[in-house]
N, C-alpha and C positions, 0 to 999 in steps of 0.2 A: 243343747250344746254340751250339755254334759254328760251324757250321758254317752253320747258321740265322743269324747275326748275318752270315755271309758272304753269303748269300744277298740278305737284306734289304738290306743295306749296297750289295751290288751293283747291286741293283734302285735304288734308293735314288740312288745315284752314276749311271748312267745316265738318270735320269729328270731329276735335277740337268743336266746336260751338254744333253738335250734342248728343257729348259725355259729354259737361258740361251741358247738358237740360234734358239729358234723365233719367228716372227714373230707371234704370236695373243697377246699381252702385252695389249691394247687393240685391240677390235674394235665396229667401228662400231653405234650401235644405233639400231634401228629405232622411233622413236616417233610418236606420233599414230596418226594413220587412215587413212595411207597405208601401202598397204599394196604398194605398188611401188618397187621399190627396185631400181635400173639397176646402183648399184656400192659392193661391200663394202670397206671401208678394215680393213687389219690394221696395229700397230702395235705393232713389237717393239724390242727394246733393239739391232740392228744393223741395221734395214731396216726400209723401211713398205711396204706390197704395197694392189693394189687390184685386185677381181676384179668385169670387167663380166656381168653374167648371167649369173654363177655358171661360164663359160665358158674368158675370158679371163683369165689370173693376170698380173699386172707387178709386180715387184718390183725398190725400191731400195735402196740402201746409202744410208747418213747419208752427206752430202760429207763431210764434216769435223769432227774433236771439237769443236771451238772452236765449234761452231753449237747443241750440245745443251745444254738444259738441268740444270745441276747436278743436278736430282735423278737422273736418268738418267744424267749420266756416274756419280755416287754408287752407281747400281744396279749398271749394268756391272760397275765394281768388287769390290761384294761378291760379284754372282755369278762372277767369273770367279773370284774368290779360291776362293770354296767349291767351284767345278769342279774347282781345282788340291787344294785339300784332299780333298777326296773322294775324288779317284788316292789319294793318298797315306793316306785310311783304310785305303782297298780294299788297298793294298799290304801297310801296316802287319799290318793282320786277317789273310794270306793266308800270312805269313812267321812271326806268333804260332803261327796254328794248326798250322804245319809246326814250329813249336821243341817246342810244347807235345807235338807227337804223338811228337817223337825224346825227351825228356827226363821227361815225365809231368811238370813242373812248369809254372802258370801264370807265360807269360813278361813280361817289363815290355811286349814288343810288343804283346798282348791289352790290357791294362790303355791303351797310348799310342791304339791304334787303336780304345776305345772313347768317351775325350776327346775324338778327333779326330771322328768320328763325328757327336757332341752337337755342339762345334762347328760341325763343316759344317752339321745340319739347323736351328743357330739362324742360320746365315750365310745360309743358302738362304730361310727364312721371312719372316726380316726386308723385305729387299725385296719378297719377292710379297706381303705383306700390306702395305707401304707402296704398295704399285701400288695394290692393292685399293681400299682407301683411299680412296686422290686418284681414284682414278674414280668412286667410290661418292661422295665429297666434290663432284665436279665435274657427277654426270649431279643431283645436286639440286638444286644451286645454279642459280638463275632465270635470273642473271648470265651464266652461260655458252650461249652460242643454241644452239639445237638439234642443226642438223648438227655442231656438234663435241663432241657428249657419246657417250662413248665406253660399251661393256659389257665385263664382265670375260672374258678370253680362255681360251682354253684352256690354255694355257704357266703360265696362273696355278692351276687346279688342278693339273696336272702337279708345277708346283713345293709348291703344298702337301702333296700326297701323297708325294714325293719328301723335303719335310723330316721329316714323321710316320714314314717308314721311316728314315732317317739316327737319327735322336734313336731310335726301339726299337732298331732296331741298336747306338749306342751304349752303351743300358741295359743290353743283355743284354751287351756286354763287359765295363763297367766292375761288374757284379755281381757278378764272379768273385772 
């Protein structure tokens, strides 16, 4: 079981790390009846990219904090936190399991690194489903014209999958 919560947890923490780098956070969507479309807009928490006919990729960095949106510096944030917390599940679980296998007793490190875990996958969720959201809230809304209504990216399932393994991983530590 532990070794399995190593696994997940690992998986878990990687896809986390993935999911706060990738640029598919918000991605351009195609509506109406046109059905040609010259150039993809991606939009991530450190870069927006734009790909002409599927060919050409350019990709920028944000200039500068002070230009973003609170909710997205608010993102950054939690996920950079939960990428740093995740090392340190993945550490925590890796040094449990090595105490536990010299002493045959379950150690406080199992038990920290199963907290830590649940933490990280409710740190990691909150924001992707706040993404979710505001996109789902923005491609409805009338109010917003067309070319700027965005679809959900793939960085966003990434990260939802990525907290559904963190939080089982979790569970199977804090069980013991």
């Amino acid at each position: 079981l532990q070794i399995a919560g190593i696994i997940l947890g690992g998986i878990g923490m990687i896809g986390t790390l993935a999911a706060t780098f990738m640029p598919q956070w918000r991605v351009s969507a195609h509506i109406g009846g046109n059905i040609v479309v010259f150039e993809t807009i991606w939009e991530g928490l450190w870069m927006a990219c734009a790909s002409q006919l599927g060919i050409r990729l350019q990709c920028k960095f944000y200039d500068t904090i002070l230009a973003l949106s609170p909710p997205l510096e608010a993102i950054r944030a939690l996920m950079c936190t939960a990428v740093v917390l995740s090392i340190i599940s993945f550490l925590l679980a890796i040094v449990g399991v090595k105490y536990t296998r010299r002493n045959k007793d379950i150690s406080i490190f199992i038990l920290a690194a199963g907290v830590s875990f649940l933490l990280t996958g409710i740190l990691v969720l909150i924001p992707v489903s706040w993404t979710a959201g505001s996109i789902i809230h923005d491609f409805y809304d009338p109010k917003v014209p067309t070319p700027l209504k965005r679809d959900l990216g793939a960085a966003l399932y990434v990260g939802w999958v990525s907290s559904a393994l963190l939080i089982i991983a979790g569970a199977m530590y804090s069980i013991f």
